[in-house]
C-alpha positions in Angstrom: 36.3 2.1 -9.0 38.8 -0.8 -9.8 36.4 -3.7 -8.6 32.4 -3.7 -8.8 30.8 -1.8 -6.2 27.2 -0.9 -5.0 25.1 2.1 -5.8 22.2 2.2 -3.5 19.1 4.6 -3.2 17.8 4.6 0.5 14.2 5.7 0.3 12.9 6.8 4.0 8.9 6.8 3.3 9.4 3.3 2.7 12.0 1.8 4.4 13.4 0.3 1.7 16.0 0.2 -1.0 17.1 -0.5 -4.4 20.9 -1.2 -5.6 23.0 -1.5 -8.4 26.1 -3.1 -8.8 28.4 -0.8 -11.1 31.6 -0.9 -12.4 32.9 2.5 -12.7 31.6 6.0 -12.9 31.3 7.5 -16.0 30.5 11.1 -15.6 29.4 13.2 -12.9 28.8 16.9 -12.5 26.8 20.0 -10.8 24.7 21.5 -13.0 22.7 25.1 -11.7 20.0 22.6 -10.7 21.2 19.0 -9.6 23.9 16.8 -9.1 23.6 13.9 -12.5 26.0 11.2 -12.2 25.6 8.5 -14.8 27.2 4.7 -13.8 28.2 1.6 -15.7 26.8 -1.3 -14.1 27.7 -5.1 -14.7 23.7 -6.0 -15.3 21.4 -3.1 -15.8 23.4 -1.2 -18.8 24.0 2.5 -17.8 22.4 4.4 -14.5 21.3 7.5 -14.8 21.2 9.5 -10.8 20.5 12.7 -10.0 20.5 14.1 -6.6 21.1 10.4 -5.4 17.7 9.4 -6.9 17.7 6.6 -9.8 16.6 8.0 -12.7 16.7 5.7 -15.3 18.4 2.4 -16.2 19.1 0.9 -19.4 17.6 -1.8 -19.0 13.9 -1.6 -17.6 13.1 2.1 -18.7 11.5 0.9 -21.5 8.0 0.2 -19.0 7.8 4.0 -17.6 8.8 5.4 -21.1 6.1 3.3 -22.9 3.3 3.7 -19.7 3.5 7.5 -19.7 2.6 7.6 -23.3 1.0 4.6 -25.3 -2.1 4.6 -22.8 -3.1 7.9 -23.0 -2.3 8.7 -27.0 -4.7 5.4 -27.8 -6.9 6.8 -25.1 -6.9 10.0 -27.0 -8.6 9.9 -30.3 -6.2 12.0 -32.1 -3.4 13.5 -30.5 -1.8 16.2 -32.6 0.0 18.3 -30.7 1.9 17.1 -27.3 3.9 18.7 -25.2 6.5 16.6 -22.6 6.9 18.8 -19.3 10.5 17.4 -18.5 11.7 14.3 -20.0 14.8 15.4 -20.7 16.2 11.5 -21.3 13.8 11.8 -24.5 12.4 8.2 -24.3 9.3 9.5 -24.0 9.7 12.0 -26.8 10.8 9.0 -28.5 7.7 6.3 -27.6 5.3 10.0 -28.8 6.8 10.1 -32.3 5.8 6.6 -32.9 2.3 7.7 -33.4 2.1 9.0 -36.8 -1.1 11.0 -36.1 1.5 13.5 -33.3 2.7 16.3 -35.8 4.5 18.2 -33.0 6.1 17.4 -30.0 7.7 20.0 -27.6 9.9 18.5 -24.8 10.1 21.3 -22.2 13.2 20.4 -20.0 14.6 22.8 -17.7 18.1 21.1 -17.7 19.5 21.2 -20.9 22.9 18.7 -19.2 20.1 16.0 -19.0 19.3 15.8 -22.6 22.9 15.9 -23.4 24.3 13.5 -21.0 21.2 11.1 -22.5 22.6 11.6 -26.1 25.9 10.3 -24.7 25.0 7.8 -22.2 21.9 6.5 -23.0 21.7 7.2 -27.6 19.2 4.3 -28.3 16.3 6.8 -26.2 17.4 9.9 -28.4 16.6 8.2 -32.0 14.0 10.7 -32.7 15.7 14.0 -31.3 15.9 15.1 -35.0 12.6 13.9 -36.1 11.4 17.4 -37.9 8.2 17.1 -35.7 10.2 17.3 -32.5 11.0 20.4 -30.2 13.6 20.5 -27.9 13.1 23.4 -25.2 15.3 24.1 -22.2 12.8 26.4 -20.0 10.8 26.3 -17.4 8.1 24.0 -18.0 6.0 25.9 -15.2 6.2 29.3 -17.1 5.7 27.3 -20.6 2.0 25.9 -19.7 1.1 29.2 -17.7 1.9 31.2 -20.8 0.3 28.1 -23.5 -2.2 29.4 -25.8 -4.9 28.2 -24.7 -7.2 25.1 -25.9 -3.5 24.7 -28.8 -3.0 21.1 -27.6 -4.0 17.5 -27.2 -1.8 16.2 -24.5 0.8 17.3 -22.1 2.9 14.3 -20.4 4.4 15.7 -17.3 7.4 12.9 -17.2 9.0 15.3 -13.9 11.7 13.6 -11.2 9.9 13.6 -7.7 7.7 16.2 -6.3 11.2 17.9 -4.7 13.3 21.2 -5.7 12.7 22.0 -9.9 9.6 19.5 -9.9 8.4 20.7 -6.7 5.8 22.8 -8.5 4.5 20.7 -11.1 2.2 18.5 -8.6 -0.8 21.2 -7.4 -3.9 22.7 -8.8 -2.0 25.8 -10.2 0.1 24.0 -12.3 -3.1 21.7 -13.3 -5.2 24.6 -14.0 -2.7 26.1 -16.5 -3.0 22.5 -18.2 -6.4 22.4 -18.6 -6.5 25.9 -20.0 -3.9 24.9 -22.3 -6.0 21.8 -23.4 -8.3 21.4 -26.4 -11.6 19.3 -25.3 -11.1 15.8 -24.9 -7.6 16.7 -24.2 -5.8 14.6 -21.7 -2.9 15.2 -19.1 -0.3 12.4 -17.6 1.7 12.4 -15.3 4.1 10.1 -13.0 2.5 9.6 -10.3 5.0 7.9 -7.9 4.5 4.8 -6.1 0.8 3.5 -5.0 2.9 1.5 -2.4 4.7 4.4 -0.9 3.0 7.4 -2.1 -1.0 6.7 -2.1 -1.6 9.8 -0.1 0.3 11.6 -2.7 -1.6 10.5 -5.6 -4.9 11.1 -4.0 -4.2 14.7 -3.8 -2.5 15.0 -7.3 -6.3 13.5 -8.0 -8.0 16.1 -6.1 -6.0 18.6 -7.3 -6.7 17.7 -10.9 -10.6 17.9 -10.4 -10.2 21.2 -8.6 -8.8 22.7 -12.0 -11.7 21.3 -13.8 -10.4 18.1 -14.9 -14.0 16.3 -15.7 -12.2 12.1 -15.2 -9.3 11.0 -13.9 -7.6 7.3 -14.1 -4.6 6.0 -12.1 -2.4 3.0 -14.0 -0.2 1.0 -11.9 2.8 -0.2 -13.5 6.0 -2.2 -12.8 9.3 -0.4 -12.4 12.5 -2.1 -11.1 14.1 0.7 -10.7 11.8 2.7 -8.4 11.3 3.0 -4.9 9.2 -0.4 -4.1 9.8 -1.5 -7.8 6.2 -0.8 -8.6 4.7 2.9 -10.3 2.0 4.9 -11.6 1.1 7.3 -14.0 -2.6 9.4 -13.6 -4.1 10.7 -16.5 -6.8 13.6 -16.4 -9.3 14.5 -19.6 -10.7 17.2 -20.3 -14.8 16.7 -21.3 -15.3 13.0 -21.8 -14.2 10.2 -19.3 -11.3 7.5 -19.3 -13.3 4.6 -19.4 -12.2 3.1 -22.4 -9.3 3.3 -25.4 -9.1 2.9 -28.7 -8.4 -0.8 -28.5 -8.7 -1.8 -31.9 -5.8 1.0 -32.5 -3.8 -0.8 -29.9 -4.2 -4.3 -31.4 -3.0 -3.1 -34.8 -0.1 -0.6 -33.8 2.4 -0.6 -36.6 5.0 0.1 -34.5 7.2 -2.6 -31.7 7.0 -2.0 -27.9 8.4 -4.2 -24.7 5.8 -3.5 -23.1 2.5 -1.7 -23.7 -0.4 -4.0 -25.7 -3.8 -3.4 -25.5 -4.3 -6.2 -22.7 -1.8 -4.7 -20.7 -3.3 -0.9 -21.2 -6.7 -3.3 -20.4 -5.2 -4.8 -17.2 -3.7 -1.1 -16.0 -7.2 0.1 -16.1 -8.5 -2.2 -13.3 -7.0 -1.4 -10.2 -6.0 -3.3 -7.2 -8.5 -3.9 -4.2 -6.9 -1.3 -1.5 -6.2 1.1 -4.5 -9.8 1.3 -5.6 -10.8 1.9 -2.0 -8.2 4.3 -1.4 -9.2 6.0 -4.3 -13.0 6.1 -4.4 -13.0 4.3 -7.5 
């Protein structure tokens, strides 16, 4: 690419799409399970794309990466032991090992190039890569949980691509059942939950699906994401015993750690959901 182009992500279910204006490609390859190409862009830092699908941007992953973790560790009331089903940029490993209460934290990433090409590519969400309480696996996250001691851990963030090819089985009740069995009481589960424009259908069965594996409350939190189909996303969490009414707010207020994003009134504003989702969603 000698002049700025476009990269553009066509998305079908909603007619739409999102584009980037990059300079030049900086890497691409086939790994045994996708196509990762990682762009230059003239606004948004680096682009992360895999199977054609924007993954990540430099610039405005800091919202998913500190959504899919901040709400549910404060919601949590002492998270210990986590364990990241994909992930394999490690910003959310990252946002995780902010919480001094985590002392270990297993990234389970199938993809071992994605980790790699994040180290290069996108350094500033790998800081804490060699934090002693972190665990970098490259196996299949699906076989991990079924084979998880059981009741060992406090929270399992499923931070997976869309529910398509490796991912594909991370979104029904087996998968949710080998969770909950893997969870301690009061243990919670997250996961990205796509868009509530887009994908509502979607996250009312990921919801069913959840209580059908015994999951006793479950909480949708809408977010914004640039970079996503309809530039607006969603992570669920599910608990085990106890409900998701509340968070440790007072935690939240006094973090002693800097975010972009996540504050207790925002983790307070996520909690009440829009008109047509509450409908949607029996809530």
């Amino acid at each position: 690419m000698s002049q700025p182009s476009w990269f553009t992500e066509a998305h079908q279910a909603s007619g739409s799409s999102i584009g980037y204006r990059v300079e030049k490609l900086l890497h691409a390859e086939k790994t045994p399970f996708q196509t990762i190409e990682i762009y230059q862009t003239t606004d948004w830092g680096n682009l992360m794309v895999i199977d054609g699908c924007v993954m990540l941007t430099s610039r405005d992953n800091f919202l998913y990466h500190e959504m899919m973790t901040h709400p549910a560790l404060f919601t949590h009331a002492r998270a210990k032991r986590v364990v990241i089903i994909g992930g394999g940029d490690c910003g959310t490993l990252r946002e995780v090992l902010k919480h001094e209460e985590v002392e270990h934290a297993a990234q389970v990433e199938i993809d071992e190039r994605v980790t790699r090409l994040a180290e290069q590519y996108f350094p500033e969400l790998c800081e804490s890569n060699h934090d002693p309480r972190a665990e970098l696996l490259f196996i299949d996250g699906i076989k991990y949980m079924a084979e998880a001691e059981p009741e060992s851990l406090d929270l399992i963030i499923v931070d997976s691509t869309d529910p398509v090819g490796p991912a594909e089985g991370l979104f029904n009740a087996a998968f949710y059942t080998s969770c909950h069995k893997a969870l301690r009481h009061g243990g919670i589960l997250v996961q990205q939950s796509e868009s509530p424009l887009a994908h509502l259908e979607l996250i009312k069965s990921m919801r069913a699906a959840m209580r059908t594996a015994g999951f006793s409350a479950v909480k949708t939190l809408p977010f914004p994401q640039p970079c996503y189909p309809t530039g607006w996303w969603s992570c669920t969490m599910a608990r085990k015993g106890g409900d998701l009414a509340g968070f440790r707010e007072r935690g939240a207020l006094s973090k002693n750690f800097s975010t972009r994003y996540y504050n207790a009134d925002v983790h307070k504003g996520a909690l009440a959901l829009p008109e047509f989702m509450r409908e949607a969603l029996g809530e």
